[in-house]
mmCIF file of the C-alpha atoms, coordinates in Angstrom:
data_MODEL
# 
_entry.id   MODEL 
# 
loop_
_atom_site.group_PDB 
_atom_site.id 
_atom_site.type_symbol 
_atom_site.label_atom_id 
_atom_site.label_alt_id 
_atom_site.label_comp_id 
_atom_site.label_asym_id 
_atom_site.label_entity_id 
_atom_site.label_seq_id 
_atom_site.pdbx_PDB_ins_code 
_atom_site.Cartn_x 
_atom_site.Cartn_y 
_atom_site.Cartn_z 
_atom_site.occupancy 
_atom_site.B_iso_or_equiv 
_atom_site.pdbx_formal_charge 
_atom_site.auth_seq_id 
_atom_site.auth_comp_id 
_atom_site.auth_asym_id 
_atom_site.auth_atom_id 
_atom_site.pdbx_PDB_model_num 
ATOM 1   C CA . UNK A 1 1   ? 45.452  10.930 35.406 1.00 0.00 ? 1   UNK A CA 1 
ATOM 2   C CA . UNK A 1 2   ? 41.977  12.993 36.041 1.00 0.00 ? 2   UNK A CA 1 
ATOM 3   C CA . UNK A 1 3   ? 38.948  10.693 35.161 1.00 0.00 ? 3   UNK A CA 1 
ATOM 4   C CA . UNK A 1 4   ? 35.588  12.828 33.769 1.00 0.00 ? 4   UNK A CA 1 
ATOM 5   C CA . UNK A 1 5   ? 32.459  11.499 34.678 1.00 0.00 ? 5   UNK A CA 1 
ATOM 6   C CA . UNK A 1 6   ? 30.096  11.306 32.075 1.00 0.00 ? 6   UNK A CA 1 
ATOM 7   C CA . UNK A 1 7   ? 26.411  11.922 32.652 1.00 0.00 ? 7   UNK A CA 1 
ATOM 8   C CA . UNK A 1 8   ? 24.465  9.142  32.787 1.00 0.00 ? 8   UNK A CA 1 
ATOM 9   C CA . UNK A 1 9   ? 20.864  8.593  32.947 1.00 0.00 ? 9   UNK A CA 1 
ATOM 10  C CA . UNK A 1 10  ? 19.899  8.373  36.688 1.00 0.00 ? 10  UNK A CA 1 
ATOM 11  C CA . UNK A 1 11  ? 16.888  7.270  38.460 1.00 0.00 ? 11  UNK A CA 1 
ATOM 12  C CA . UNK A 1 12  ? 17.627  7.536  42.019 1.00 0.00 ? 12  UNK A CA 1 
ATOM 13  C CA . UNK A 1 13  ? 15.139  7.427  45.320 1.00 0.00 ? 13  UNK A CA 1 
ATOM 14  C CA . UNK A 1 14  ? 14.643  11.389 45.136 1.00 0.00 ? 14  UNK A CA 1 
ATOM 15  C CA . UNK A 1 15  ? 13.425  11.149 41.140 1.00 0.00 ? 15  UNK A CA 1 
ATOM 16  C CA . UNK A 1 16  ? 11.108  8.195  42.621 1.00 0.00 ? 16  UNK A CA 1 
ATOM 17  C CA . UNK A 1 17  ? 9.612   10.121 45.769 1.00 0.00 ? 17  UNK A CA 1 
ATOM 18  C CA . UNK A 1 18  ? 8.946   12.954 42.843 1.00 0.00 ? 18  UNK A CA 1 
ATOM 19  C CA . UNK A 1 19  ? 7.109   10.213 40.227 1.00 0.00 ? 19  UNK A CA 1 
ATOM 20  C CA . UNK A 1 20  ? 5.041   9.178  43.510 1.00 0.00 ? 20  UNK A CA 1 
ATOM 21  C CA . UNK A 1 21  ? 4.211   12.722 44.339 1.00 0.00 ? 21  UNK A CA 1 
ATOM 22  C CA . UNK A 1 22  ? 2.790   12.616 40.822 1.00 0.00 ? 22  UNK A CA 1 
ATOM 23  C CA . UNK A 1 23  ? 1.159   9.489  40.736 1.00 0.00 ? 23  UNK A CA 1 
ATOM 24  C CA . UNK A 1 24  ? -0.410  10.603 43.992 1.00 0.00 ? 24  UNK A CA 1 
ATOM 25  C CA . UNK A 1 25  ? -2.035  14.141 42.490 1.00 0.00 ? 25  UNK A CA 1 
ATOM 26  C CA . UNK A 1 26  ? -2.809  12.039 39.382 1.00 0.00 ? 26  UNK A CA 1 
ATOM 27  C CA . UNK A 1 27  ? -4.717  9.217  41.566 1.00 0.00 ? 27  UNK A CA 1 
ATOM 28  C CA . UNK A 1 28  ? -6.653  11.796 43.868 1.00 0.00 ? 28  UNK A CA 1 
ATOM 29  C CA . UNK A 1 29  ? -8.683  12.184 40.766 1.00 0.00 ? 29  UNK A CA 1 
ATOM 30  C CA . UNK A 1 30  ? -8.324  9.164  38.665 1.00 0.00 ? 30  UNK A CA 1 
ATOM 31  C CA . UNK A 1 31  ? -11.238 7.580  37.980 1.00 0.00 ? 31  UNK A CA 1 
ATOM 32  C CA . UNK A 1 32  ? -12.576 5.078  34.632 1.00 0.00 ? 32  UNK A CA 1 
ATOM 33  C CA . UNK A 1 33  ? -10.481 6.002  31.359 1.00 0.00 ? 33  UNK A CA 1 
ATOM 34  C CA . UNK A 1 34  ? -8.073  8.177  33.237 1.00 0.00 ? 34  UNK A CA 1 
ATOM 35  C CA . UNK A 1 35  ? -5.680  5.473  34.408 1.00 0.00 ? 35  UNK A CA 1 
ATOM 36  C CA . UNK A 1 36  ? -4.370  5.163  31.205 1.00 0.00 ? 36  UNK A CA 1 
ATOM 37  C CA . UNK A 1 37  ? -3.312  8.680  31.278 1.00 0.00 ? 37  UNK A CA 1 
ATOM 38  C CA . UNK A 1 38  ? -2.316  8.550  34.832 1.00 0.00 ? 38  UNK A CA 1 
ATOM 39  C CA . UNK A 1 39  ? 0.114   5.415  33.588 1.00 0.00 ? 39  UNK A CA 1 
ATOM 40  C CA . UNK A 1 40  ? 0.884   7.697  30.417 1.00 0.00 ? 40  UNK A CA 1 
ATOM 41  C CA . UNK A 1 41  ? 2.217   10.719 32.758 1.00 0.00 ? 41  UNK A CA 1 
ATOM 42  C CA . UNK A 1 42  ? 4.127   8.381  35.227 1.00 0.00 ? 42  UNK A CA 1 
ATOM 43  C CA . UNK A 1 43  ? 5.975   6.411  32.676 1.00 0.00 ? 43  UNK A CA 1 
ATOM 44  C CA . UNK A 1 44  ? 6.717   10.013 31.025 1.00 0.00 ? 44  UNK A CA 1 
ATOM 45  C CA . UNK A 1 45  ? 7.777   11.941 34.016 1.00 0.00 ? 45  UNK A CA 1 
ATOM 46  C CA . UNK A 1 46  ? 10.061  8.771  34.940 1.00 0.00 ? 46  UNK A CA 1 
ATOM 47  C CA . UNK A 1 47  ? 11.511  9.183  31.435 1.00 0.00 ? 47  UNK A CA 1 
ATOM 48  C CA . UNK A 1 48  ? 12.351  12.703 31.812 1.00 0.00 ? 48  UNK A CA 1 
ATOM 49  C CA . UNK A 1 49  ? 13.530  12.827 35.047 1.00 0.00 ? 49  UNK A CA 1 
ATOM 50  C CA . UNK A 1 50  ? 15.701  9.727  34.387 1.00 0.00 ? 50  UNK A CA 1 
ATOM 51  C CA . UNK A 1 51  ? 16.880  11.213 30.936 1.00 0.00 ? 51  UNK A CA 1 
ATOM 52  C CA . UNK A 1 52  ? 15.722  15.219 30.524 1.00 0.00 ? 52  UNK A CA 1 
ATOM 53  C CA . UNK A 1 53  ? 16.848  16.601 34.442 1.00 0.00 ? 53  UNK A CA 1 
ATOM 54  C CA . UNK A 1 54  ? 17.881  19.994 34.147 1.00 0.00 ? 54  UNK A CA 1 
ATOM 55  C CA . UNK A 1 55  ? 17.195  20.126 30.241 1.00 0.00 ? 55  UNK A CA 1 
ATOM 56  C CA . UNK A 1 56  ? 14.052  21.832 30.722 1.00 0.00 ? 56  UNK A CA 1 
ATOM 57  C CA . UNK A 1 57  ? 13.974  22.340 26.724 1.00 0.00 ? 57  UNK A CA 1 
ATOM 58  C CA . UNK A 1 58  ? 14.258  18.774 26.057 1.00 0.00 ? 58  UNK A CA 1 
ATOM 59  C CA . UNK A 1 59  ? 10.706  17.291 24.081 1.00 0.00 ? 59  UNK A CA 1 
ATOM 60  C CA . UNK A 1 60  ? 10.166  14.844 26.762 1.00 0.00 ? 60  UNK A CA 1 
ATOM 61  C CA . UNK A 1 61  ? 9.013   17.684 29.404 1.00 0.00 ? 61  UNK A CA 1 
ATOM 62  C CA . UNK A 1 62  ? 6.243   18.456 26.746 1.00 0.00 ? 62  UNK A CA 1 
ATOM 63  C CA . UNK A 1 63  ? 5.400   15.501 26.394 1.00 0.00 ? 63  UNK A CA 1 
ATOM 64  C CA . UNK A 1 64  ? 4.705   14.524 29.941 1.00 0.00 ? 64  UNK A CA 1 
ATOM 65  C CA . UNK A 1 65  ? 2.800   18.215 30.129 1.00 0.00 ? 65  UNK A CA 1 
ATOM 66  C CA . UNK A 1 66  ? 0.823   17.447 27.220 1.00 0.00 ? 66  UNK A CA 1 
ATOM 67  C CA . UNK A 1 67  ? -0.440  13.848 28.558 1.00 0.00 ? 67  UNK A CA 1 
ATOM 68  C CA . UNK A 1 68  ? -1.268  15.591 32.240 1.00 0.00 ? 68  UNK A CA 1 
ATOM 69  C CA . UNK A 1 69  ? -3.184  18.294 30.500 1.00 0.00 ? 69  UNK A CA 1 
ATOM 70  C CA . UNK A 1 70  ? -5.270  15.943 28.579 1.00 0.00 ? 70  UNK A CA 1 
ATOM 71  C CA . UNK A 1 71  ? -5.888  13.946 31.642 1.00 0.00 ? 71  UNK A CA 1 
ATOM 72  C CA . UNK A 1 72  ? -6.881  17.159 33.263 1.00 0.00 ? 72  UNK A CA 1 
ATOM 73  C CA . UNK A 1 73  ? -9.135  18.336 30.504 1.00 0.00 ? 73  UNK A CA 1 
ATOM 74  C CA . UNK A 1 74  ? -11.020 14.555 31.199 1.00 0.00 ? 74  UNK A CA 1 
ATOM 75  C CA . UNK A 1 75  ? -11.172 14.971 35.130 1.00 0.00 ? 75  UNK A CA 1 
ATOM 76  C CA . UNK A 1 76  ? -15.108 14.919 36.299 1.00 0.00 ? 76  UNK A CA 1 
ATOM 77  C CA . UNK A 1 77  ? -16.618 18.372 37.175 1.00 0.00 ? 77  UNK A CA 1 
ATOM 78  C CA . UNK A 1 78  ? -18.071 16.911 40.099 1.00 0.00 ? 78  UNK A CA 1 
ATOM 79  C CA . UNK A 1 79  ? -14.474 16.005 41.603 1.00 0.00 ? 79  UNK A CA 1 
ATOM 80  C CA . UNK A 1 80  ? -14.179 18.707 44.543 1.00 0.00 ? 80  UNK A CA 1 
ATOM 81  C CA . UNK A 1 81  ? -12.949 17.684 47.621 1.00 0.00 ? 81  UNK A CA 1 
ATOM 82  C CA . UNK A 1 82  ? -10.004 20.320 48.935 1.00 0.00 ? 82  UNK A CA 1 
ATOM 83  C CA . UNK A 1 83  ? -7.704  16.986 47.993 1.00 0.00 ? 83  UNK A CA 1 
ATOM 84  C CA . UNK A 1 84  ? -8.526  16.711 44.650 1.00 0.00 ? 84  UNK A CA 1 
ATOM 85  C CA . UNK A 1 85  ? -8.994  20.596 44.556 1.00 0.00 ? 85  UNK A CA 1 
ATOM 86  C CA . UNK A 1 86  ? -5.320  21.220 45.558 1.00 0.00 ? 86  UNK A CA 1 
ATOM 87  C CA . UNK A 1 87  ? -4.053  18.341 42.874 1.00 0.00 ? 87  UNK A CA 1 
ATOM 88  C CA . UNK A 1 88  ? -6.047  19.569 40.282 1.00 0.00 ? 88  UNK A CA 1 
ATOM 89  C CA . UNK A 1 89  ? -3.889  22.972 40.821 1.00 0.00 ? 89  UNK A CA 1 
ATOM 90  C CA . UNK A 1 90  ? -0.797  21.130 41.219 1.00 0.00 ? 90  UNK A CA 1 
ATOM 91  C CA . UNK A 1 91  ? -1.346  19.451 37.834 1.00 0.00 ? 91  UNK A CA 1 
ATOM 92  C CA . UNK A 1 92  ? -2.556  22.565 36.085 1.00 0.00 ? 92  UNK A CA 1 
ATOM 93  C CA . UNK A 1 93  ? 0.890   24.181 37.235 1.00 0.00 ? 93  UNK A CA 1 
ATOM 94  C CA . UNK A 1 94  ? 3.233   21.404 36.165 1.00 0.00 ? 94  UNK A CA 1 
ATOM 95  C CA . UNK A 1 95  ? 1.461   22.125 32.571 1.00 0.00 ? 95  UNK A CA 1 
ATOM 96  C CA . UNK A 1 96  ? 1.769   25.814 33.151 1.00 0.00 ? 96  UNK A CA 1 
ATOM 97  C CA . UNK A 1 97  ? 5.178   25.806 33.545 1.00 0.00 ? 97  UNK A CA 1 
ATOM 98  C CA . UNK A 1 98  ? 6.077   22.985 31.312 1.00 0.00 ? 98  UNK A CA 1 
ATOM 99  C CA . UNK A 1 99  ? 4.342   24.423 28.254 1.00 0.00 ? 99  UNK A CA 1 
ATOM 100 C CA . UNK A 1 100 ? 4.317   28.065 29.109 1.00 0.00 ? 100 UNK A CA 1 
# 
């Protein structure tokens, strides 16, 4: 008798290094009102990676690009350093290639 293993959500140490590699770019340039967002995008990439890995149509990569791009839209002009510089890009391509 062969069992099939069904797939189940997941949320395993590798999907939570990846949320805190977010929450990292996302804090490097947090500041005021964009906490919220910064929650916002962690809660949604947990979702997807816990729900949507490897479905790279499913809506819930979308939304987590659509919540980093606003909170990118609403970062500070005068946030520079080659830190926030090099999270800023990070972000921008996670939207890029999220939302085409």
């Amino acid at each position: 008798m062969s069992t099939m293993l069904l797939p189940t959500p997941m949320y395993d140490e590798e999907h939570a290094a990846a949320v805190a590699r977010l929450d990292d770019d996302l804090a490097a340039v947090a500041t005021g009102e964009l906490h919220v967002l910064r929650r916002r995008a962690v809660t949604a990439y947990g979702n997807a990676l816990a729900n949507a890995a490897g479905e790279p149509g499913d809506a819930r990569w979308r939304v987590l690009a659509r919540i980093v791009a606003a909170f990118v839209a609403r970062i500070p002009s005068g946030a520079s350093s080659r830190q926030t510089a090099a999270a800023v890009a990070r972000l921008k391509n996670l939207v890029a290639e999220t939302l085409g």
